[in-house]
C-alpha positions in Angstrom: 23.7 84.0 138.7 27.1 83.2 139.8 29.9 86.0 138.7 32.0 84.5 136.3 35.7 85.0 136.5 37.7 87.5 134.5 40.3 84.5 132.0 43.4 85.1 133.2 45.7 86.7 130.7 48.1 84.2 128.8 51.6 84.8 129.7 53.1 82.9 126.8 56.6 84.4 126.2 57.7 84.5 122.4 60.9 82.6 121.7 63.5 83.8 119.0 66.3 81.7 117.8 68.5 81.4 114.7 69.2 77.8 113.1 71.5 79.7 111.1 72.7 83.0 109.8 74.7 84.2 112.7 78.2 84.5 113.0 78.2 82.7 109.8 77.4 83.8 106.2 75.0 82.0 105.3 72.4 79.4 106.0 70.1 81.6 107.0 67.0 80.2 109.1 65.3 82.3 111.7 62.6 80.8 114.4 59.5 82.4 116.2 57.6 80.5 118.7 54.6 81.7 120.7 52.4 79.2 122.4 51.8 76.2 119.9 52.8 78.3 116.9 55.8 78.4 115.3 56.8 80.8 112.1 59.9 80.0 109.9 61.5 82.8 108.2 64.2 81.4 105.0 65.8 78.7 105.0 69.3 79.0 103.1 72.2 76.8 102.6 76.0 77.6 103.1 78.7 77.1 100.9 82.0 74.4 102.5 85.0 75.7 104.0 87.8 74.4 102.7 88.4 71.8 105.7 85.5 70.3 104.6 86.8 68.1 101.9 84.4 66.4 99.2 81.4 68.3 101.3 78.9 70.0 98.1 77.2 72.0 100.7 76.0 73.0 104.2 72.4 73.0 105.9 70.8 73.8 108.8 70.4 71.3 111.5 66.1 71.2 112.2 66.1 69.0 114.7 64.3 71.5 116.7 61.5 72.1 114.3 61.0 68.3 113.5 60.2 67.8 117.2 57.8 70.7 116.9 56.9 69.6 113.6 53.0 69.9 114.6 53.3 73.5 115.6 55.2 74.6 112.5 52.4 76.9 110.4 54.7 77.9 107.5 57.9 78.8 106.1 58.1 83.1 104.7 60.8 83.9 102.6 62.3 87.2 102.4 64.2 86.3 98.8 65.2 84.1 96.1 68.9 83.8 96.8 70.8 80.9 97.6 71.6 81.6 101.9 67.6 82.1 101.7 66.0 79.2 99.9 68.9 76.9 98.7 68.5 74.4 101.8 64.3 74.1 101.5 64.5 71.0 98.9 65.9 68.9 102.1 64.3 70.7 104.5 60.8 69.8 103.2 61.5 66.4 102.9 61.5 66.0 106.7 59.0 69.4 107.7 55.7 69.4 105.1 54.6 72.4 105.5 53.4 75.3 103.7 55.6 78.0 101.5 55.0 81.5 101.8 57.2 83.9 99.4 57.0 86.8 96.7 56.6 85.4 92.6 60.1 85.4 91.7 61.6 84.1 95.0 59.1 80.9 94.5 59.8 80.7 90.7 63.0 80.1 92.0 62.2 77.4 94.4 60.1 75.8 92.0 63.3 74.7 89.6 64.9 73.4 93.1 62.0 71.8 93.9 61.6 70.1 90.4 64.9 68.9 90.0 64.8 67.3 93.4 61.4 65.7 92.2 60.0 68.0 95.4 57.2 70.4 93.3 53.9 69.0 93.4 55.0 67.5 97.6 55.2 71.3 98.0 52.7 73.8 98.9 53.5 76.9 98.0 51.4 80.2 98.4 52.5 83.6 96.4 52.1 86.7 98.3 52.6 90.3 97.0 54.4 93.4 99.3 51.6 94.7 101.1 50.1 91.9 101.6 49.4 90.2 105.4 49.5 86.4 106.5 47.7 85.0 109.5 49.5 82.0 110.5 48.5 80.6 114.0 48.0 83.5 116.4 51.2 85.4 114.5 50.1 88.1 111.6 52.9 88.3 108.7 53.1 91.2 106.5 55.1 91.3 103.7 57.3 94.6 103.0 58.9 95.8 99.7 62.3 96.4 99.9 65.7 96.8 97.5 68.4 93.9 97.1 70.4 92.5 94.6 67.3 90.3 93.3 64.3 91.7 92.6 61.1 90.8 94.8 63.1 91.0 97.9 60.6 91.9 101.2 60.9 92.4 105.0 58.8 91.2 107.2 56.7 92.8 109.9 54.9 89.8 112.4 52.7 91.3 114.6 52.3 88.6 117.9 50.2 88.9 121.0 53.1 90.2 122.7 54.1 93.1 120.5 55.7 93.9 116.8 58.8 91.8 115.6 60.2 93.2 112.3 63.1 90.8 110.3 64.2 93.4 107.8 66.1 90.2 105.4 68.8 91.5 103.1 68.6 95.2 102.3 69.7 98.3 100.7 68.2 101.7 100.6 68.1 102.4 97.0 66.2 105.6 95.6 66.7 104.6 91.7 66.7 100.8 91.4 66.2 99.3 88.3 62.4 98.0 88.1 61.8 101.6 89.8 60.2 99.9 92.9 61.8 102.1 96.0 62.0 100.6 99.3 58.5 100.8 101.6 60.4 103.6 104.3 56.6 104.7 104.9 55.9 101.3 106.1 58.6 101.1 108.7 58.4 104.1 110.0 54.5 103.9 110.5 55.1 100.6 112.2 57.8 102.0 114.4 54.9 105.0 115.6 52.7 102.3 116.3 55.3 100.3 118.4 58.3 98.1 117.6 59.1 95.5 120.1 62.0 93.5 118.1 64.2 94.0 115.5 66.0 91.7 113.6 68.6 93.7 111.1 70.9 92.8 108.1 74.3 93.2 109.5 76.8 92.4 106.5 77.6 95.8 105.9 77.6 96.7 109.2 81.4 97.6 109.4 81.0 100.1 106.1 80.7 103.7 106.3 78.1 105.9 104.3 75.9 104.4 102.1 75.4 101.6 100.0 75.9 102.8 95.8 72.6 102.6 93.6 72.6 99.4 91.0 72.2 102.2 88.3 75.6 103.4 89.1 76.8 100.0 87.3 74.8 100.6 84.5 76.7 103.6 83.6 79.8 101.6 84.1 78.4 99.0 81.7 77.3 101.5 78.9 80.8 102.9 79.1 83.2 99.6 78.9 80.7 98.6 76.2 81.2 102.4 74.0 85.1 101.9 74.7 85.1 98.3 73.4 84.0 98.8 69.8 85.4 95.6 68.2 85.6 92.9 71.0 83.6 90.1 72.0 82.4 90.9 76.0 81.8 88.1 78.5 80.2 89.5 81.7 80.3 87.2 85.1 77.9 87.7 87.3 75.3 86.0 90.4 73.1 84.1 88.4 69.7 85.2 90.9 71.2 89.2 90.1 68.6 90.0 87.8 68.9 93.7 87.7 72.8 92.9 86.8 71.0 90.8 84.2 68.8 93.5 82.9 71.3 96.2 82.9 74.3 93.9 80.5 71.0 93.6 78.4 70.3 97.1 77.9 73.9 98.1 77.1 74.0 95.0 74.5 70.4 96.0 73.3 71.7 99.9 72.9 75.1 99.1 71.2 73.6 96.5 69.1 74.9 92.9 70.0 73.4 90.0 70.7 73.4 87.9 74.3 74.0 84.2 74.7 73.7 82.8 78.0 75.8 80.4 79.1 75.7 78.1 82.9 72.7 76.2 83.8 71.7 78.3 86.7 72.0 81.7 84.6 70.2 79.8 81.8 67.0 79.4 84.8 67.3 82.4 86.2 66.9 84.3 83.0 64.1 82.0 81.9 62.1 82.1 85.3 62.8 86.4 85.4 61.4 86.5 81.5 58.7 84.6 82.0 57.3 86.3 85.2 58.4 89.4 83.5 61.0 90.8 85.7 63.6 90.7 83.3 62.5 92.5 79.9 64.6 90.9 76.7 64.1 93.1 73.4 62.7 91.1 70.5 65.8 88.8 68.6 68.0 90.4 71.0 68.9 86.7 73.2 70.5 84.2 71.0 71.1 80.1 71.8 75.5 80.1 72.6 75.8 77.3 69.8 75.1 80.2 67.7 77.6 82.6 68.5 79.8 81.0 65.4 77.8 83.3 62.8 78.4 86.3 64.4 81.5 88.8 64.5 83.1 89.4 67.8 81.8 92.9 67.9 78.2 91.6 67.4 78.1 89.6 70.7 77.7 89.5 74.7 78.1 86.2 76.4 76.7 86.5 80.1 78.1 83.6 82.4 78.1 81.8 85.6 81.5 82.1 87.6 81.6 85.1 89.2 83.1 83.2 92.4 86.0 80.6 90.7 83.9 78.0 91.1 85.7 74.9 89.9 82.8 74.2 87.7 81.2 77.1 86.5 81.1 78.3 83.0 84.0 80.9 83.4 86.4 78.6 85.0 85.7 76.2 82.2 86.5 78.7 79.6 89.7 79.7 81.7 90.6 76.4 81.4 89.8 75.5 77.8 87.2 73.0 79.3 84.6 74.7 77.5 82.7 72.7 74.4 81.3 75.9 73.0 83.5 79.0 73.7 87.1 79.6 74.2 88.9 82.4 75.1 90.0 85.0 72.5 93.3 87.5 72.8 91.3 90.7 73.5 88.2 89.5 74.6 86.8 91.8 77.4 86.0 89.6 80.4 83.8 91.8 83.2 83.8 89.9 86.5 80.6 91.9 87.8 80.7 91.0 91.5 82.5 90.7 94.4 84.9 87.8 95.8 82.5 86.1 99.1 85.0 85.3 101.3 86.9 82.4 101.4 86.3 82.5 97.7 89.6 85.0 96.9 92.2 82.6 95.7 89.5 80.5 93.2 88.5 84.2 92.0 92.6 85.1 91.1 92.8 81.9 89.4 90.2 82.4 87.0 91.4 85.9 86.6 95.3 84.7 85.9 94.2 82.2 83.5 92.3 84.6 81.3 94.8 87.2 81.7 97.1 84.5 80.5 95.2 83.6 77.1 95.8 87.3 76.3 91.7 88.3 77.6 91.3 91.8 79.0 89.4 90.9 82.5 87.7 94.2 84.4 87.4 93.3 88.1 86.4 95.0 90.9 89.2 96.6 91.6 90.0 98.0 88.3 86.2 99.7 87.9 83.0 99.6 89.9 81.5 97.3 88.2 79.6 95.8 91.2 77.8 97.5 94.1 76.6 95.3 97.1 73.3 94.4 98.3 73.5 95.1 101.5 72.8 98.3 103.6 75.7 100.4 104.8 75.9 102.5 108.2 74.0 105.2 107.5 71.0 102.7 105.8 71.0 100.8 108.9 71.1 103.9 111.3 68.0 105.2 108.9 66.3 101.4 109.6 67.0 102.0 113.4 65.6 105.2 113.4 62.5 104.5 111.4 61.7 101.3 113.5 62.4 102.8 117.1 62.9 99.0 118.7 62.4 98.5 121.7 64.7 95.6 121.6 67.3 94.7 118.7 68.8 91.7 117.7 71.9 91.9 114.6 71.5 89.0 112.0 72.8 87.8 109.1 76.8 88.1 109.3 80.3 87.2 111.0 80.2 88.2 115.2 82.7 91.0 113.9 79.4 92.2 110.9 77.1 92.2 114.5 79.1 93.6 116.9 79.3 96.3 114.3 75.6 96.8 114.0 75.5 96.8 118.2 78.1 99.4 117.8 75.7 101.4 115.3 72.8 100.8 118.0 74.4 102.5 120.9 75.5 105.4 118.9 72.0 106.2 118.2 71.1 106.1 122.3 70.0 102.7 122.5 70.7 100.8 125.9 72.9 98.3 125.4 70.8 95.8 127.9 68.2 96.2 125.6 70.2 94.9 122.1 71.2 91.5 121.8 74.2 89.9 119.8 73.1 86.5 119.9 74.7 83.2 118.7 73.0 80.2 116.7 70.5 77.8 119.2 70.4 80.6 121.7 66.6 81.5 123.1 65.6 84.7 123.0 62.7 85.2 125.6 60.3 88.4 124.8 57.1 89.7 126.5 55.5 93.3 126.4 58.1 94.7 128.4 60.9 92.5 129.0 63.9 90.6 126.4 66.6 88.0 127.9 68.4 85.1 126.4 67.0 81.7 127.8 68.2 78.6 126.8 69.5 76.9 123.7 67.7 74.5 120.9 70.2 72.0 119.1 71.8 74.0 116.6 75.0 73.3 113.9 75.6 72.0 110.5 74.6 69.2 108.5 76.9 68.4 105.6 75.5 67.2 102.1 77.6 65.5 99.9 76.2 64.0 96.8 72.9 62.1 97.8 73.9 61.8 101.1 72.4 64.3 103.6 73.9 64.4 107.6 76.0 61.0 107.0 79.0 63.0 106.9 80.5 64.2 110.1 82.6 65.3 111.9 84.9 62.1 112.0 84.4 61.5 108.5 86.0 64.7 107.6 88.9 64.2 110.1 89.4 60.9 107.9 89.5 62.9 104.9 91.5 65.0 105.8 94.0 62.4 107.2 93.8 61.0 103.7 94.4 64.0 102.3 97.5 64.9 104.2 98.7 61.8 104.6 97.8 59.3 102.3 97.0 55.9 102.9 98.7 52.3 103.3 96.4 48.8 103.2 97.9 45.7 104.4 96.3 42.6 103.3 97.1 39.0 105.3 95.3 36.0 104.4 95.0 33.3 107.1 94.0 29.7 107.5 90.4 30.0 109.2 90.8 27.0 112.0 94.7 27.3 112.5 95.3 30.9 112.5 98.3 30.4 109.9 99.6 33.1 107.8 98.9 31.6 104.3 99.9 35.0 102.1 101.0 38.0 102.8 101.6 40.9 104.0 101.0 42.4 100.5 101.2 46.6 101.2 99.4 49.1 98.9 99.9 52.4 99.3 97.9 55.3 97.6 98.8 59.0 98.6 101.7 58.2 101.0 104.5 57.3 98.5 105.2 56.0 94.6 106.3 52.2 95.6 108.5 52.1 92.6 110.7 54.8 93.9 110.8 53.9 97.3 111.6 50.2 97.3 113.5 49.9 100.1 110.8 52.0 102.6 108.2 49.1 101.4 110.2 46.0 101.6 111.1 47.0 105.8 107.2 47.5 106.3 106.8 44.5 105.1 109.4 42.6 107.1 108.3 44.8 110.5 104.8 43.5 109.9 105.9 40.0 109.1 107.5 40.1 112.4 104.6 41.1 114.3 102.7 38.3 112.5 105.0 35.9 113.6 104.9 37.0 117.6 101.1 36.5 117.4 101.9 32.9 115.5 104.2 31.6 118.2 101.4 33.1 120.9 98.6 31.3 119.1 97.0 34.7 118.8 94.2 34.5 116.1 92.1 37.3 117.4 91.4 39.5 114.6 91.5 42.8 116.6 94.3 42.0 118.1 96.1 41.8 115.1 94.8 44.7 113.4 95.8 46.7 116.3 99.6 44.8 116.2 99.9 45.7 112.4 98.6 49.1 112.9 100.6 49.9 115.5 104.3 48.1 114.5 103.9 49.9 110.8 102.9 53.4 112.5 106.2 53.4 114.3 108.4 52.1 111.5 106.5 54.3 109.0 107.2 57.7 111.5 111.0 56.5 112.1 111.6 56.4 108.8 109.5 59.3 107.1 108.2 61.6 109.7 104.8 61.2 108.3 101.3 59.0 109.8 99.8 57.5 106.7 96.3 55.8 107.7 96.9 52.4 107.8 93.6 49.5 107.1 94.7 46.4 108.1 92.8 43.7 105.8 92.6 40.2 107.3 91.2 37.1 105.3 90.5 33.6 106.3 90.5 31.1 104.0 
């Protein structure tokens, strides 16, 4: 009998690469590919900068993963929050695949899902910390850990070529609210057995010490409330911050007022928490806000949407006496409960000026600690390094400055600095047993949604935007005789944005004679190509326009036969 030969070994490399999440905030999507397996971990949206004019929000661009779309064998989620899950209802439109995420993080997705008519297209599995997920040849275990929403978990996904752990967003906290501390056995039994990668949250990266318990604003809470006897209290927070939730309810439940929710996403939230039971309401204790009118001032809590200035959230509403059901009150105690993301600053003063203006007393964070972040500082992520013992180590999740940081943080604890990698979005991160290097790029960017309209705005779409936005606009409509070419009416000139034509009579009657001109040439030339008088029109009114006013209105030259 003929000796077989040994199979050789398979040298498949695993592939790492973000969609999103790095050198960003948000949009969070991270890829693992080994063989013909591939592993999605979240899948978040961002929020658009302000050059990105009428844009509702950004996404991930998957081309990658729908060209691979047969290798895809499921999505994990770390957590419920927006940069995590908020881009998956147009994501699973183009990539059907599975769901795999903790009970509150997919009671979450499921209101996404069911307002974008998504839910029963969906396949969604619940898994519980602890628990371990073969998909392809890649084992995922799920790993409890402490974030501003509850059922947050890393992930440790053992491959053929060694241990990658993705810790998502973390904190180390020894007294959170539902009393669930984070799994530091876990991690540093997987770093004895052997950590090849690590993937770690780097948004704190830059902040010494350590990150403050959520109970430490709970004391905050049960103060302002003792101190504010006779006054109705608003509290603004992140609608997905449950604990932040739980904790206004216990200082309303101890000093005996009521709570009306008010914003649609705070209204889910609470409703999805309550029902899975991670939010704990006392009995008569939640009221419906068109009932706050048979109550006394001191005998109510209102917890809002808003934290950020968003232009329409509940609290700018009420700022702005946009609200149907509450208006602000002289002496009203407003409690902004969170931090200002950035870029969000100026919207945050806004709010804050126009309550201070109705005569409301507003508690921000600068005035009292009524927030504390979710994110790990220094000496939580040195802990994390220390526990895990990577062999290689990849920052995520923050600004190049947040993961230069967190390289900074490596090298201090003796790591080699050939061995960490501070990676940007589409780059390839080759790994096998014993080797790391960055090979390659996968397309990678931003794809804008605005309205119903997913990817059809771009990049020149914005750059007309914002031409119209700076500059204004100016139409010219000519109406010619279809065989002859004749100018039969016309030019009539609109302008919208650029200046008030009542005022500036004079400015539009010489745009119309310049153009009239123009018109003329191309009438004595027999010209009666349309481009080439678009391009005439355009061009004649630029010049007189910038002569006269220093400014470059876009101009749409309408031509009509008749």
């Amino acid at each position: 009998m003929a000796n077989r030969k040994p199979k050789p070994k398979s040298k498949a490399k695993l592939k790492v690469m973000a969609l999103g999440g790095l050198e960003e905030i948000g949009k969070n999507m991270t890829v693992l590919e080994y063989g013909n397996d591939i592993v999605v971990i979240d899948c978040g949206l961002a929020f658009p900068e302000d050059d990105m004019l009428g844009v509702d929000l950004v996404i991930p661009d998957i081309t990658y993963l729908t060209k691979n779309i047969d290798k895809i064998k499921g999505i994990v989620l770390t957590h419920g929050h927006e940069d995590h899950i908020g881009a998956l209802p147009y994501v699973l439109k183009q990539l059907r695949v599975p769901v795999f995420g903790t009970l509150l993080t997919l009671g979450l997705l499921e209101n996404k899902l069911r307002e974008h008519k998504m839910l029963d297209k969906t396949t969604l599995h619940t898994v519980v910390p602890g628990e371990k997920v073969k998909l392809g040849e890649m084992l995922v275990e799920f790993i409890h850990t402490n974030h501003s929403i509850a059922d947050s978990v890393a992930l440790a996904i053992q491959t053929p070529v060694g241990t990658v752990i993705h810790t998502g967003d973390f904190k180390i906290d020894y007294t959170p609210i539902d009393g669930e501390v984070i799994d530091l056995q876990r991690f540093a039994e997987l770093g004895s057995e052997g950590v090849l990668l690590l993937m770690s949250d780097s948004t704190n990266a830059e902040r010494k010490g350590y990150t403050m318990s959520e109970k430490n604003v709970g004391k905050v809470f049960e103060r302002i409330f003792e101190e504010t006897p006779r006054n109705r209290i608003m509290v603004a927070t992140f609608s997905s911050n449950i604990h932040r939730i739980q904790q206004v309810i216990n200082a309303a439940y101890m000093y005996g007022r009521k709570v009306a929710i008010i914003g649609r996403s705070m209204l889910n939230a609470v409703k999805t928490a309550s029902e899975l039971d991670y939010l704990w309401v006392p009995p008569r204790t939640l009221i419906d806000i068109t009932e706050i009118k048979n109550y006394r001032d001191e005998q109510l809590v209102i917890i809002t949407t808003g934290s950020q200035g968003e232009t329409m959230s509940a609290l700018s509403r009420i700022a702005n006496n946009e609200h149907k059901q509450v208006s602000v009150k002289p002496d009203d105690k407003i409690i902004i409960s969170a931090s200002a993301i950035p870029g969000n600053e100026k919207n945050v003063t806004r709010v804050i000026n126009e309550l201070l203006k109705k005569g409301a007393d507003v508690v921000y964070g600068g005035i009292e600690d009524i927030h504390v972040s979710g994110h790990a500082r220094q000496e939580e992520l040195k802990l994390m390094l220390t526990l895990t013992k990577p062999k290689f180590f990849m920052p995520v999740h923050g600004e190049f400055m947040h993961l230069s940081c967190h390289r900074d943080l490596a090298l201090s604890l003796g790591m080699d600095k050939k061995n960490i990698f501070v990676m940007k979005m589409g780059e390839v991160l080759e790994l096998s047993k014993t080797e790391a290097r960055i090979n390659g790029t996968v397309p990678s960017g931003q794809v804008m949604v605005d309205g119903l309209g997913v990817g059809d705005v771009g990049n020149i779409v914005l750059r007309d935007r914002k031409h119209l936005s700076e500059d204004g606009l100016m139409v010219v409509v000519v109406s010619t005789e279809s065989e002859t070419g004749e100018i039969l009416a016309g030019p009539d000139i609109i302008s919208r944005g650029f200046v008030y034509v009542r005022e500036s009579e004079d400015l539009m009657d010489g745009a119309k004679e310049v153009v009239m001109k123009a018109l003329a040439e191309c009438e004595e030339k027999n010209i009666t190509s349309w481009n080439f008088m678009k391009n005439l029109i355009k061009d004649t009114l630029k010049n007189y326009i910038w002569q006269k006013t220093k400014r470059s209105p876009m101009i749409l030259p309408i031509i009509m036969e008749v």
